[in-house]
Every structure is written in structure tokens, then in C-alpha cells.
C-alpha positions in Angstrom: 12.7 29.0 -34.8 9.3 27.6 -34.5 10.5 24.4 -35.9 13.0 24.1 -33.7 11.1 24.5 -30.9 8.4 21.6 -32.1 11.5 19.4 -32.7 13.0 20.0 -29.2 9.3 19.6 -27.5 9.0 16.3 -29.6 12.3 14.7 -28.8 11.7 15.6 -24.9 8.4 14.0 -25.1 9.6 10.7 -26.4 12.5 10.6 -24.0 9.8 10.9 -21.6 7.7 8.1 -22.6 11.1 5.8 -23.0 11.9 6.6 -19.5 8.5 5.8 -18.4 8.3 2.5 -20.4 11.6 1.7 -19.0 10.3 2.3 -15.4 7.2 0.1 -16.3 9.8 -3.0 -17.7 12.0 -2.7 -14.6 8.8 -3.0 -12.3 7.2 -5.7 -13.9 10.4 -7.4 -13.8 10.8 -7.0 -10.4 7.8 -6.6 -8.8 6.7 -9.5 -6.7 3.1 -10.8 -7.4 0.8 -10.8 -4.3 -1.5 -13.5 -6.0 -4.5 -11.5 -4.2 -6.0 -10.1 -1.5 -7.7 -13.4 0.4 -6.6 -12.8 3.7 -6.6 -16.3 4.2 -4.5 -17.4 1.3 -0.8 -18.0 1.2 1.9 -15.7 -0.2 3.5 -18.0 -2.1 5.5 -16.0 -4.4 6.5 -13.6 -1.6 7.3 -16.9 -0.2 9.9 -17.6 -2.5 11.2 -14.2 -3.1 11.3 -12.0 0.6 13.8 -9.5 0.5 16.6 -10.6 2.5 16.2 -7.4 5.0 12.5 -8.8 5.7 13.3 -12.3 6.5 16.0 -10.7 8.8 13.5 -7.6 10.0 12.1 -8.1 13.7 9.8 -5.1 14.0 7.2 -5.3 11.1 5.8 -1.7 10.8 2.3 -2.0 7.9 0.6 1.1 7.1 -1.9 1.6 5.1 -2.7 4.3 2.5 -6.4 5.3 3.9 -7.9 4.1 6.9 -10.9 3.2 5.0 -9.8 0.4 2.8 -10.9 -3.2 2.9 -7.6 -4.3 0.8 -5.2 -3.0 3.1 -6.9 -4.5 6.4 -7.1 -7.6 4.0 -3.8 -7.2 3.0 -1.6 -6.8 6.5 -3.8 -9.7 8.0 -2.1 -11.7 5.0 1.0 -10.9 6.0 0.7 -11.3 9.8 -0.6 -14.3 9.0 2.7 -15.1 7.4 4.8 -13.5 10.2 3.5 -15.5 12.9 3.6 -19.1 10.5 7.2 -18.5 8.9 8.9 -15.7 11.4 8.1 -16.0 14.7 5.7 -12.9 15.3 3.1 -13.6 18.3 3.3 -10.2 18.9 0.4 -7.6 17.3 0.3 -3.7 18.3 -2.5 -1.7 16.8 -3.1 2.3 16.4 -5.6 1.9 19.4 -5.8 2.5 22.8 -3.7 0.6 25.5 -7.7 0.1 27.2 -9.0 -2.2 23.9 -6.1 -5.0 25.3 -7.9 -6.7 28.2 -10.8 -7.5 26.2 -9.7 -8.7 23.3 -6.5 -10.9 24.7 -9.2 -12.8 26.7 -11.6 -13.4 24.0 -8.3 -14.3 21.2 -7.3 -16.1 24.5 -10.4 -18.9 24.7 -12.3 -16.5 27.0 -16.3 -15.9 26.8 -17.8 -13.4 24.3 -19.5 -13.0 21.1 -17.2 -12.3 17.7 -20.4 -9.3 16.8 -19.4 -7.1 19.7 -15.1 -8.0 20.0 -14.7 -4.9 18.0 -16.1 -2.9 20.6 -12.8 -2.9 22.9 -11.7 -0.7 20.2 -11.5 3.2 21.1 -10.8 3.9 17.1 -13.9 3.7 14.6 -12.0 2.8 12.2 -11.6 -1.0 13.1 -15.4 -1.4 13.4 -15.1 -3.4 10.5 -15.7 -7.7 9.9 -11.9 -7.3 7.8 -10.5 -7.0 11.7 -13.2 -9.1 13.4 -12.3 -11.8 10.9 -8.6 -11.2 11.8 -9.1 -11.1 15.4 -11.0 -15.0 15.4 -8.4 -16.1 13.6 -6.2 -15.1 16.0 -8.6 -17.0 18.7 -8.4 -20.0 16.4 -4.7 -19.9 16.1 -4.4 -20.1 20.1 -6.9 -22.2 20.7 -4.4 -25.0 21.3 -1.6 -23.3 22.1 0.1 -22.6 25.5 0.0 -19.1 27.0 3.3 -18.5 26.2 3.1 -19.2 22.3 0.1 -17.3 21.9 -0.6 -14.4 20.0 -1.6 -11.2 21.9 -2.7 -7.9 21.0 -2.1 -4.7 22.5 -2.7 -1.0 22.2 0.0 1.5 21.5 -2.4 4.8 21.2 -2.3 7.4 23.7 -5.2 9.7 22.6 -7.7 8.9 24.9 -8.2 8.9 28.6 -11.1 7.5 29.9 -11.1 4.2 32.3 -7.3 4.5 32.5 -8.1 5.6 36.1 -10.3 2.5 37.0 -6.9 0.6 36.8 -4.8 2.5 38.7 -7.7 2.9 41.6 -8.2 -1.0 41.6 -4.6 -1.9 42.5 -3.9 0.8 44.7 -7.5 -0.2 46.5 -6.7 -3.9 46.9 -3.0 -3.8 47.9 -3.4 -0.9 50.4 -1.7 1.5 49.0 -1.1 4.7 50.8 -2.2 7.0 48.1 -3.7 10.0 49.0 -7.6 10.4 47.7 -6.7 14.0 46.4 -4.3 12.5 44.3 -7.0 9.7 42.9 -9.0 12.6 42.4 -6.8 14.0 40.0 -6.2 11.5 38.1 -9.5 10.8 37.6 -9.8 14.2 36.2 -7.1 13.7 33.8 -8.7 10.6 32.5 -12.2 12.4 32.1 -10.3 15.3 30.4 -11.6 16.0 27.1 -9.4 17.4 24.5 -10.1 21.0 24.2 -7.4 23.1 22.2 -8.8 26.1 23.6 -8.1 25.5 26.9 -5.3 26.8 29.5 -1.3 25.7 28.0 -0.6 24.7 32.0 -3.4 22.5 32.6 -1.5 19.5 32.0 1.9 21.1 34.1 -0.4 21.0 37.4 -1.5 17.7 37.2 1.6 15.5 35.7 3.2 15.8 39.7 -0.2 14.4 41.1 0.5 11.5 38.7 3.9 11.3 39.7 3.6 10.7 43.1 1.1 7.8 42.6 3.7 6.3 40.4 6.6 6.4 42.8 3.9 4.9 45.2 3.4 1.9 43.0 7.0 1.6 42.0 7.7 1.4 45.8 5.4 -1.0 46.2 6.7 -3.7 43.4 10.1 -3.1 44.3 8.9 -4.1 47.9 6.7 -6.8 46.7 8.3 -8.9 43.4 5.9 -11.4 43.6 3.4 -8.7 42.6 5.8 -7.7 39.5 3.0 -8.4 36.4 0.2 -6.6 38.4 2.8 -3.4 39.4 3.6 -3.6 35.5 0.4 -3.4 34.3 -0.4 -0.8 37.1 2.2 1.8 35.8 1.6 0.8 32.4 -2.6 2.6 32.6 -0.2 5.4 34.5 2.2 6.0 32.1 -0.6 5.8 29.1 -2.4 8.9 31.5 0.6 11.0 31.8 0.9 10.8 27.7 -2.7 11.5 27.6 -2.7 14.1 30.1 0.1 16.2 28.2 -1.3 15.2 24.7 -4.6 17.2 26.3 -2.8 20.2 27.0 -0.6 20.0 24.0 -1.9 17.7 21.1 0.7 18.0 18.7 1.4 15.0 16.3 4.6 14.5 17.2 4.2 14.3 20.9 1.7 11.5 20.1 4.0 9.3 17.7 7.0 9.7 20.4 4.7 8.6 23.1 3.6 5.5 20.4 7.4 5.2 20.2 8.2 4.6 23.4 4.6 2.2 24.3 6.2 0.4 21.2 9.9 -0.5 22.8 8.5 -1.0 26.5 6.2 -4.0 24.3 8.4 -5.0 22.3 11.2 -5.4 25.2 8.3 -6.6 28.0 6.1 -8.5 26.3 7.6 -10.6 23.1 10.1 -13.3 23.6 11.8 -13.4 20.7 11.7 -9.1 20.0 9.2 -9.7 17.2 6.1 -7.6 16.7 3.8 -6.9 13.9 2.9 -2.9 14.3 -1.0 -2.1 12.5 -1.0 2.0 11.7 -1.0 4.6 9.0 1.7 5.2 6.1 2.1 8.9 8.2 2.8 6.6 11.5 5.3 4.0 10.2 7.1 5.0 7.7 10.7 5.3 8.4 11.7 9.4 7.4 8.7 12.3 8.7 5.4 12.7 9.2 3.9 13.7 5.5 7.6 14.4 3.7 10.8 15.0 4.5 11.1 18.7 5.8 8.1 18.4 8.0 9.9 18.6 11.1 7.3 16.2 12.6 9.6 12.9 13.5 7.1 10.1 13.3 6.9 6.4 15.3 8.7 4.6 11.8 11.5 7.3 12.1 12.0 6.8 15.7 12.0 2.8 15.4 14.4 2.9 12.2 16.9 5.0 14.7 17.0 3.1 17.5 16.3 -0.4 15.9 18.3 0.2 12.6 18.0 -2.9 9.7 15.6 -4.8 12.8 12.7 -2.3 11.7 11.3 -2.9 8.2 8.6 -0.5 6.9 6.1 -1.1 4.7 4.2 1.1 2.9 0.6 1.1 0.6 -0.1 2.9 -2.2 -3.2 2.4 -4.5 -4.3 3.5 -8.1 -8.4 4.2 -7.2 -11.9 2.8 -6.4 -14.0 3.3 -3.3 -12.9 5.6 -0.8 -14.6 7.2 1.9 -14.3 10.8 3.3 -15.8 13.0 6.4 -18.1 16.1 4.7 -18.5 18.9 6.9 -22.0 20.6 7.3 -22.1 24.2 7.7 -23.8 24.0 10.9 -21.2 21.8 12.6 -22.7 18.7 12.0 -20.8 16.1 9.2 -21.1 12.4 7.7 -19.5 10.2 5.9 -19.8 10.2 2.2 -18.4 7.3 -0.4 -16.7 8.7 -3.7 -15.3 6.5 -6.7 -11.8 7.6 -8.1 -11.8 5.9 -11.5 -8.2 6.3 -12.2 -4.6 6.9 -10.4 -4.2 10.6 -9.9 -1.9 12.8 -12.8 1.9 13.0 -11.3 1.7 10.9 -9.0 3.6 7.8 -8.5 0.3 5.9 -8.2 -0.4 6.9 -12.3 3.3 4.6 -13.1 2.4 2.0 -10.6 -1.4 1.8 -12.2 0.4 0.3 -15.8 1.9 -2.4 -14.1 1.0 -6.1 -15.7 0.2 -7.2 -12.2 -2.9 -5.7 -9.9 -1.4 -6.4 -6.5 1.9 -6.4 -6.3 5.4 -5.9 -3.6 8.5 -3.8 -4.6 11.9 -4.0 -2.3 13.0 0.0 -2.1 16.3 -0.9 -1.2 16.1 -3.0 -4.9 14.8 -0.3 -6.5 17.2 2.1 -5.1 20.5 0.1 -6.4 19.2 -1.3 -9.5 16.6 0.6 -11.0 17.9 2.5 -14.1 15.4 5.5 -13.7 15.6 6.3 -10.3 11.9 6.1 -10.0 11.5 5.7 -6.7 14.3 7.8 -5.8 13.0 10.6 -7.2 10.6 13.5 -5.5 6.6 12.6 -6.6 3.3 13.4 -6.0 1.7 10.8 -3.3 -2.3 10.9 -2.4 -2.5 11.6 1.9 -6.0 10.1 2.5 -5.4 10.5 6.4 -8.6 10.2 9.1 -10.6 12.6 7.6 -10.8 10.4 4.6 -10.6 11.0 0.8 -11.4 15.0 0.3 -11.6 15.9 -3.3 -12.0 19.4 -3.2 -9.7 21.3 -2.9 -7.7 17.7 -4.3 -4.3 19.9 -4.4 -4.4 19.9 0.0 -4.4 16.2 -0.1 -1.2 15.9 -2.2 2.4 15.4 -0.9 5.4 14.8 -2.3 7.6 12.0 -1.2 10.7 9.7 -2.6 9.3 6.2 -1.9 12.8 5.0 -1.1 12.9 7.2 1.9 10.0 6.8 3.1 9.6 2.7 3.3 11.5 -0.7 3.3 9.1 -2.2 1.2 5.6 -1.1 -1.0 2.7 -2.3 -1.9 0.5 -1.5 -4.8 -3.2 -2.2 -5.0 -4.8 -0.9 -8.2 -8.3 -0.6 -6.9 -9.6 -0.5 -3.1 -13.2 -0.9 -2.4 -15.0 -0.2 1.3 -14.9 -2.6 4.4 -17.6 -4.4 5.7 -18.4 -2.5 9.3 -19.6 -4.9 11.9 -21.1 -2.4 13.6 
């Protein structure tokens, strides 16, 4: 009996490893090589070998596996780089506030100020770094002799914070004579100045959301009445309808409300502001990948899910995964207070798609899902495994087991990409 039971665990074993060795020929057969991560180099075998869904895609969604990564910001500069040289895209939307626009479109624009304080427009930490500065003059560069109409500009699709939303809305209603009652400039003010407190009253939100209201009909009234006005009355509502999301993400900050608030800042830019229906969306995997926030069963319907509904085979996601290196994560003191801390993960974690990807013969590398769904022999990627969530609190090794999810890749993205070690980004700042 004993025998049998060594011969049984034997033969499962090797069918094991001749599975995973099959896996490993199929994706080193079909991977395509990203030569590296230069942000300033061309993809030249992606080049020759885009997925046919890609070169059709018009919405480009690019996560990215940690927030903290210099390859990944590297990486998605690449490829906007390509998108705007071989597909059209002018149009680049960020995980950040709709109040970092103004300042950075007039500096990518030709306008004064210094590349050592551009990342200050941004309302998210994260893009303090000289990866995104970098990618921000070349942006400048690329305009620099262009005409208003064929350059790139950046917006903000992040609803999460409030403040100066207000000065906007004041402005316009101040120097076209609005008839806007102060005690409704009051409150929104106060909405904008709100800070987000989960132990405060459910209905603080519910009172102020009809002060907001009326100052929005007022405006509407007034660009209806005024067409020559129509950009200014646009942007106008716009800083109104990023404080109404704000103001209900303060009273109720659930993770879905703010990716279908993203959703919907997403479609107005992409149907308002891009010619051609092209845009290039920056964010994490959680944000833009194309089934639920974390895995399928969460009940949280993301931004990527929402876009792959409503703009079918025009929305291509693209999703990172990485095998170790540097990674940062937020340590909590016992007395409140926390920092930042820099670990080094020498190897891909055990059961985890990451450990088969790590074997590959190449270190960066692309993968078509809907390839690997019809053609590889395995099912791989079609098959429930273990994924590292390294989300804005950064890499947290212990417990590691609260940072694991489990995902089938083919759901979840368009296309991957693999980088088998990530190291730190340079912050400007």
C-alpha cells in the first residue's frame, strides 16, 4: 500500500512539472519581448507583433502592479509614447485630481514654470517621482511645435479630494454675474474644505448635494443662454460635478462609488475632450482592469469593468505583474504615527502566477490574454491563482497571506506585462 501511494505521489508530481514546463514553452514561444524598460526607446518587437485588438483598442487602460515601482511608470510612458506616435492618442488621464489639469496643460503647453516643481499640481504622492516629471517634459517637447489642437493634454479623473474646487466655481459665477446666492457659495465652500472623516454623520452629504444643485442649474442656465461662453460653462460644471462626487465620496467613501464617479469623468473626457475617442488611462491593476475590484466575487465593479461594458473590444486593459526587487510599504507606529520603509523580495512568491512567469527566457516581456485563452494547452492563465495586491499602502509582508488574491489573468486583462525585478523611483521631491 505504501508503495502505491509513493508511486501515485511520484507520477502526480511529474505530471506537474510536464505541465509546468509546457506552460513555460508555450510562453516563451509567445511572449512578446519588451527589449527593456528605457522609456525613451522604441518597442520594436511589439511593433511588429501588437495584438490585433490593441491596434484596433481606443481606450488604453495601464495599471500597474504597485504604485511604487520605477519600471511600471517607465514602462506605460513607453507605451504612451507609442500610442500617441503610431495610434493617434493625444489624450492622457491620470489617477489624480481633476485640480492637477490647469497647471500642468500650460506648462506641457509652452507655458512658464520650472520641470523641479511640475509635479506639484499633483494631489497624489505617488507621482512625486522624476519617472513622471521626465514623462511630463516630454510631453512639453512633443507640443512644442505642434498646434493646440494636436497637442497632448493631461487631465485628472480622481475624485477624492475637494479643496480649491470651489475657487473655480466662485470665479465664473463672480465675473459673469451670476445670480447665485452667497449661502449657497458658502456651502460649497464647505464641501470643498470637508475633510474625509468616516466617523462622521451618514446625511452630511444628503443636505448639501441640493445647495450644489441649484448653483449648477444656475450655470447650466447661463451657457444655454450664453453659447459663446460654452468652454468656460464646461469647465465651470466640470469643478461642480468633481465636488458633488467629492461631497458624497465624504459621506460615503466606498471604493466603488469612487471608480463609478472615475467612470463617468472618464466618458465625459473621452467624448469632450479627444477628437479621435482615443485616451491613454494611468491607474492601478485594481482600477483598470476589466472584471472586479480585487477578484471576481468582490461585488466592487471597478472603472476597467465599467469601460469594458459600455465600450466593449474599444477598451483594452493592460495589466502588470512582477517576480521581486525593491518595493516600498507604509509601517504603522503604535502611536499613530508611520513611514515608509524599503524591503527586497528576492524571488516571485510560492503559487502564484508571478513564480511561472519568473522562468521565462525573457525579463520583460507582453502576453495577449485573449492568445493565451484560445491557444494555450494548459490553461494557465485561465485558471484561478495566487496574485501579490501591493495597493497604496505598499508592500506589507506580514501577515504576507492578507496581501494575496486570487485571480484568472484572462479575466482580469486584455493584455500583461511581466517585469522580473522592479526597483524604486527617483522622487523629485
Amino acid at each position: 500500500m505504501r508503495f502505491l501511494l509513493l508511486t501515485l505521489a511520484f507520477l502526480f508530481s511529474f505530471q506537474l512539472s510536464t505541465s509546468d514546463e509546457e506552460t513555460l514553452n508555450w510562453i516563451n514561444e509567445n511572449a512578446i519581448e519588451i527589449e527593456d524598460t528605457d522609456p525613451d526607446s522604441e518597442l520594436v518587437e511589439f511593433g511588429k507583433s501588437a495584438p490585433e485588438k490593441f491596434q484596433k483598442a481606443k481606450l488604453f487602460g495601464f495599471g500597474e502592479a504597485t504604485h511604487n515601482s520605477k519600471e511600471f511608470f517607465d514602462l506605460k510612458a513607453k507605451y504612451f509614447k507609442y500610442l500617441v506616435k503610431n495610434q493617434g492618442v493625444k489624450t492622457f488621464i491620470m489617477e489624480d485630481a481633476y485640480q492637477a489639469e490647469e497647471g500642468i496643460n500650460e506648462w506641457i503647453s509652452g507655458g512658464e514654470g520650472d520641470i523641479k516643481t511640475i509635479a506639484n499640481n499633483f494631489l497624489i504622492g505617488f507621482w512625486y517621482s522624476k519617472e513622471i516629471v521626465n514623462l511630463l517634459a516630454w510631453m512639453r517637447e512633443y507640443n512644442s511645435d505642434k498646434s493646440s489642437k494636436d497637442q497632448i493634454r493631461f487631465y485628472g479623473m480622481d475624485m477624492q479630494y475637494g479643496k480649491r474646487l470651489n475657487e473655480k466655481i466662485r470665479s465664473f459665477v463672480s465675473e459673469n454675474g451670476l445670480d447665485v446666492n452667497e449661502d449657497l457659495l458658502n456651502a460649497a465652500d464647505q464641501c470643498a474644505e470637508k475633510m474625509i472623516d468616516p466617523s462622521q454623520s451618514s446625511g452630511w452629504a444628503d443636505s448639501k448635494e441640493p445647495q450644489l444643485r441649484k448653483i449648477q442649474q444656475s450655470i447650466k442656465s447661463y451657457g444655454d443662454s450664453n453659447p459663446e461662453a460654452v468652454m468656460e460653462t464646461k469647465s465651470a460644471l466640470r469643478s461642480l460635478n468633481y465636488l458633488i462626487q467629492y461631497t458624497k465620496y465624504v459621506q460615503d467613501t466606498e471604493t466603488e462609488l469612487r471608480d463609478s464617479s472615475m467612470f463617468e469623468n472618464v466618458k465625459w473626457i473621452a467624448q469632450n475632450h479627444s477628437d479621435n475617442g482615443k485616451a491613454f488611462i494611468w491607474a492601478h491593476n485594481e482600477h483598470i482592469n476589466k472584471a472586479e475590484m480585487y477578484y471576481v466575487g468582490s461585488g466592487i465593479i471597478n472603472l476597467g469593468s465599467r469601460l469594458k461594458d459600455f465600450y466593449k473590444d474599444d477598451y483594452y486593459s493592460v495589466g502588470f505583474d512582477f517576480g521581486g526587487g525593491e518595493l516600498r510599504g507604509y509601517v504603522q507606529e503604535k502611536k499613530g504615527t508611520g513611514s515608509w520603509k524599503n524591503y527586497y523580495v528576492e524571488e516571485p512568491i510560492k503559487k502564484t502566477y508571478a513564480e511561472t512567469l519568473f522562468e521565462a527566457d525573457k525579463e520583460v516581456f507582453f502576453l495577449d490574454m485573449d492568445h493565451a485563452l484560445n491557444n494555450d494547452p494548459t490553461g494557465f492563465f485561465s485558471t484561478k491563482n495566487r496574485n501579490i495586491l501591493v495597493a497604496a499602502g505598499g508592500y506589507q509582508p506580514k501577515p504576507l497571506h492578507k496581501v494575496m488574491v486570487n485571480k484568472i489573468y484572462t479575466d482580469f486583462y486584455d493584455g500583461l506585462i511581466f517585469i522580473k525585478k522592479v526597483t524604486i523611483p527617483e522622487f523629485s521631491n
